[in-house]
Wavefront OBJ file of the C-alpha trace (Angstrom):
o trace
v -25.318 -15.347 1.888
v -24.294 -16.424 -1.901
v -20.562 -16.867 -2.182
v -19.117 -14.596 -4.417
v -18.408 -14.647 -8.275
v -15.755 -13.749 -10.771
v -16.808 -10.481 -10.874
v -17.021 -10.076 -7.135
v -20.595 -9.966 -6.949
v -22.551 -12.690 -5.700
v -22.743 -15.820 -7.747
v -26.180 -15.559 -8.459
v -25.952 -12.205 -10.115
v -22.583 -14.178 -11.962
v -24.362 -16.474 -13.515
v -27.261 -13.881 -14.604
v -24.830 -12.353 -16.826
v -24.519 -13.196 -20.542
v -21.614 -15.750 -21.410
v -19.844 -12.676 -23.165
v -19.716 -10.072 -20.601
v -16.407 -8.581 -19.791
v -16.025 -7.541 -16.614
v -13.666 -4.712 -15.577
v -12.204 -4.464 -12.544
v -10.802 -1.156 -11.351
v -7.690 -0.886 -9.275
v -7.481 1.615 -6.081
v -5.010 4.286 -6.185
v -2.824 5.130 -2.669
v -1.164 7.674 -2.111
v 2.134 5.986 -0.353
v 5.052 7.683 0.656
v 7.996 5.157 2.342
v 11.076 7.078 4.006
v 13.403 5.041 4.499
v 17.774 4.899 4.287
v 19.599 2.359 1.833
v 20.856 0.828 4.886
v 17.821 -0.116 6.472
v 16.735 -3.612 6.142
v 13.004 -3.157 6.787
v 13.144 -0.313 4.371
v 13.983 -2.738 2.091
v 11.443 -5.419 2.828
v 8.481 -2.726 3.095
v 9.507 -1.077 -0.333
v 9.375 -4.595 -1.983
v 6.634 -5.702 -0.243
v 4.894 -2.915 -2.098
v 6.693 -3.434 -5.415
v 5.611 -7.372 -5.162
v 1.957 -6.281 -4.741
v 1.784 -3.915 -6.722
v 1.597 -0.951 -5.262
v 2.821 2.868 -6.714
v 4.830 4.537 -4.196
v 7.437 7.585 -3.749
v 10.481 6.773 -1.490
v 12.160 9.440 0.127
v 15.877 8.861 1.624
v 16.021 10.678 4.740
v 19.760 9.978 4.708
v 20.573 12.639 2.092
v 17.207 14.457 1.990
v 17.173 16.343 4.988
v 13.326 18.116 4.147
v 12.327 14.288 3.738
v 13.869 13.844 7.038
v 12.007 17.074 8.433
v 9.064 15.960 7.040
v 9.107 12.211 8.295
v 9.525 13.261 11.726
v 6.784 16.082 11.361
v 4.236 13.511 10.723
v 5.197 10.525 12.709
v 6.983 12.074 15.596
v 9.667 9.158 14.603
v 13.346 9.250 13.614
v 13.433 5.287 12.661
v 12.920 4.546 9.797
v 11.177 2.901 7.614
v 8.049 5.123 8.454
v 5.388 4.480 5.349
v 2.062 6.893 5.030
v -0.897 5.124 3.149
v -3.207 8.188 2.152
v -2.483 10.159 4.872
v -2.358 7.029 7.466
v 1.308 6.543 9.714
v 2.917 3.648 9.543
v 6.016 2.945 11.877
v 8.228 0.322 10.747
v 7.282 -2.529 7.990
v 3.624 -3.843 9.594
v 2.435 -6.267 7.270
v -1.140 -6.488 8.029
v -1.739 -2.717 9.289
v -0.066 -2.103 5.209
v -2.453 -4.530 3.735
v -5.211 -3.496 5.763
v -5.013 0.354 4.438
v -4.243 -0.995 1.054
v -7.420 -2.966 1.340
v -5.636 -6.186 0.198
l 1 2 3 4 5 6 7 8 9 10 11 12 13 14 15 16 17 18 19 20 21 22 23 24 25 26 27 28 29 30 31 32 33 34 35 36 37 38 39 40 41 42 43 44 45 46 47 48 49 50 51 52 53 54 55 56 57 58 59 60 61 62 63 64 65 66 67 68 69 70 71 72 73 74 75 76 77 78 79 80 81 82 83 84 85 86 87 88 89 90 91 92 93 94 95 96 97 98 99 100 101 102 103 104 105
């Protein structure tokens, strides 16, 4: 298999392309809700995990939001927090690499 390019292709269809080409790469919009208290230190991490990578999300603080609260446990069956959903996916607690892996990063 050819190793892959600039453009993410592989090289051979790279270096196919004229000198000049611009190549435009498109970034993946997620819908990602975190709920999460300002007393949680995961919260924390998870939310700036997200802000370091990039990543658009809406935090809701279950401490003084109690339909954010309502709504956290209606869809992850959790009262912990932080509890993050990735387009519809549950995610309990700050996991790294289940994150990254719905992010597709």
């Amino acid at each position: 298999m050819d190793s892959v390019g600039a453009t993410g292709f592989p090289k051979q269809m790279d270096e196919n392309l004229p000198k000049d080409t611009e190549v435009l790469i498109m970034a993946v919009e997620h819908e990602v809700t975190v709920y999460s208290t300002p007393s949680c230190p995961w919260c924390t991490k998870a939310t700036a995990y997200l802000k370091k990578v990039g990543v658009d999300f809406e935090e809701k603080d279950v401490s003084v939001d109690i339909q954010a609260a309502r709504e956290m446990v209606k869809v992850s069956g959790q009262m912990g927090v932080p509890v993050l959903t990735i387009d519809g996916t549950v995610v309990v607690g700050f996991d790294k690499n289940r994150i990254d892996s719905l992010l597709g990063l």
